[in-house]
GULO-57382 format. One line per 10 residues: number of its first residue (from 0); for each residue x, y, z of N, C-alpha, C, O. Coordinates in steps of 0.02 Angstrom, whole numbers, plus 32768, in hexadecimal, padded with zeros to 4 digits. Layout:
BEGIN
NUM	X:Y:Z:X:Y:Z:X:Y:Z:X:Y:Z ~ ... .
This chain:
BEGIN
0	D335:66CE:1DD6:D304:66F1:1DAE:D311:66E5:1D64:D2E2:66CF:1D43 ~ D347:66EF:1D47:D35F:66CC:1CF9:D35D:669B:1D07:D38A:668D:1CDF ~ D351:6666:1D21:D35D:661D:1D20:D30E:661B:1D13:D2F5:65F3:1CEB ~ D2E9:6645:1D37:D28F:6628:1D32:D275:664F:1CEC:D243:663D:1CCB ~ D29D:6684:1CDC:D28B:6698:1C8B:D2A4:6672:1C56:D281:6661:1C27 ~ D2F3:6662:1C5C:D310:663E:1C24:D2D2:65EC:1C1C:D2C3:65D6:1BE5 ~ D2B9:65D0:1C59:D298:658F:1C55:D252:65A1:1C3E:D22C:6576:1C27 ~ D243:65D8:1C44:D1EF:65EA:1C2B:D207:65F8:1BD8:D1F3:65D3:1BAB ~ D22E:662A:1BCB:D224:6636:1B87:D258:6608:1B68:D26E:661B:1B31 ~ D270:65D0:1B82:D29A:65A0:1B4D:D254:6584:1B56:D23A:658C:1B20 .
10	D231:656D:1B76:D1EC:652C:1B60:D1C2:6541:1B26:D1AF:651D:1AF8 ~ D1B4:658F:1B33:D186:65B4:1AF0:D19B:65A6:1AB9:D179:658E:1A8C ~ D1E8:65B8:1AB7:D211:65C5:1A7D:D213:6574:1A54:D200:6562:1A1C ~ D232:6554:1A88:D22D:6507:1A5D:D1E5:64D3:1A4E:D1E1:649F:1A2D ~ D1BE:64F1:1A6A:D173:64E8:1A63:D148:64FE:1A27:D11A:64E1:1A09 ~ D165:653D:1A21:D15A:6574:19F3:D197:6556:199D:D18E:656D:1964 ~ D1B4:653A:19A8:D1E2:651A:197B:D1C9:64DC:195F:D1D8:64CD:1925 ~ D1A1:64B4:1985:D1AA:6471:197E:D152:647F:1960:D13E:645C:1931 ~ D12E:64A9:197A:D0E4:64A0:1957:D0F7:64C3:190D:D0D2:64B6:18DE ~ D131:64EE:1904:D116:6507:18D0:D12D:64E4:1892:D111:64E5:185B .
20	D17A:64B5:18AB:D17A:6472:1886:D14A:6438:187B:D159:6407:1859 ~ D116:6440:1895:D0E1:6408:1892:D0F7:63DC:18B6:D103:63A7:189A ~ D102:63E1:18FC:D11D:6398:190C:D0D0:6388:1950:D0A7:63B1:1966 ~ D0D8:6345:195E:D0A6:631F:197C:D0BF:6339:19BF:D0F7:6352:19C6 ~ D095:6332:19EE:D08C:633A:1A34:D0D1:6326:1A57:D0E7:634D:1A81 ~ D0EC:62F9:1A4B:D127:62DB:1A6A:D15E:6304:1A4B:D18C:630D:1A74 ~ D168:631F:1A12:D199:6353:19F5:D199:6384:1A13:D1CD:6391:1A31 ~ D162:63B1:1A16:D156:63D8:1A3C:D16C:63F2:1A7F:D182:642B:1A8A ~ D162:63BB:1AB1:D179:63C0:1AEE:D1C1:63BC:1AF6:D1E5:63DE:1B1B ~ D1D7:6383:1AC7:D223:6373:1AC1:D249:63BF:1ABA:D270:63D2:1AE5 .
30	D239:63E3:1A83:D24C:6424:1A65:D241:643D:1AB2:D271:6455:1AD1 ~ D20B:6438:1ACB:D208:6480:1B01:D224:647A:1B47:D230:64A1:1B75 ~ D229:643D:1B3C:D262:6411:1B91:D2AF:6421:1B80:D2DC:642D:1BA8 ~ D2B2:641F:1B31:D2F3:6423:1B35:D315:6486:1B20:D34C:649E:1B2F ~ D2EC:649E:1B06:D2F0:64D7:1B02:D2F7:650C:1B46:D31B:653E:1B4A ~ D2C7:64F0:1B7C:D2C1:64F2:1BBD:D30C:64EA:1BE2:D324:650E:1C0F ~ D31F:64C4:1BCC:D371:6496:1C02:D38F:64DB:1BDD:D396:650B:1C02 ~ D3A2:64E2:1B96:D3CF:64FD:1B7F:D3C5:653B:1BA2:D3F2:6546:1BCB ~ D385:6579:1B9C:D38A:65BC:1B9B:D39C:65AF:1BFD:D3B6:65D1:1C28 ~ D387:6582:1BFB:D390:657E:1C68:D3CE:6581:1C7D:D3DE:659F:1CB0 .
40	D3F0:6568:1C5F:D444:655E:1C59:D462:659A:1C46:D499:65AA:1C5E ~ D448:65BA:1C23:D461:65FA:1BFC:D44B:6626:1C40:D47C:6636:1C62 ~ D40D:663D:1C5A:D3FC:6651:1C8F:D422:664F:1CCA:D431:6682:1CE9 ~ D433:660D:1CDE:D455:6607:1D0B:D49B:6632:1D03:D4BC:6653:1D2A ~ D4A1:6622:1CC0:D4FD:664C:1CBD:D511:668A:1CBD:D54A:66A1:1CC8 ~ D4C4:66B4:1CA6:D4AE:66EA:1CAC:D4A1:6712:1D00:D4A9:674D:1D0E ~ D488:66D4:1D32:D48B:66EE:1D7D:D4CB:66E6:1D9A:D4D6:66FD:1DD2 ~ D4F1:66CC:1D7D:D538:66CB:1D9C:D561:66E9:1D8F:D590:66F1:1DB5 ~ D55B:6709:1D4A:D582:6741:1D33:D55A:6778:1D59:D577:67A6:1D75 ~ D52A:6773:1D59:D517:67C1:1D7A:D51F:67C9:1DCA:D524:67FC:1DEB .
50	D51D:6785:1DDF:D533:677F:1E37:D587:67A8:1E39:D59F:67D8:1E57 ~ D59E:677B:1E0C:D5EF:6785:1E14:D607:67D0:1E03:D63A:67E8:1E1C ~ D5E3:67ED:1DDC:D5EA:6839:1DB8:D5CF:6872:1DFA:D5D9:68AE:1DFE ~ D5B2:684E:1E1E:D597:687E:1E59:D5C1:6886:1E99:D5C7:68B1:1EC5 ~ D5E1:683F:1E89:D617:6844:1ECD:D656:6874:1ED8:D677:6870:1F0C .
């Protein structure tokens, strides 16, 4: 469930970064693919700490 939020709001966020720098279509996506990996990763570390905290 953090893994499918951290990848929705890292795409906004770096999407949301890269238009407001003025960047072209290909910036854009770049920013929001990679903003995506990062908050997903963070997510992920976030369900494993909370798996492991329950046990």
């Amino acid at each position: 469930m953090f893994v499918i939020l951290g990848l929705i709001v890292g795409a906004v966020t770096g999407g949301t970064i890269a238009r407001r720098r003025k960047g072209k279509t290909a910036d854009i996506v770049q920013y929001a693919i990679v903003y995506a990996m990062a908050f997903g990763l963070l997510g992920m570390l976030v369900t494993i700490f909370v798996h492991r905290a329950a046990i």
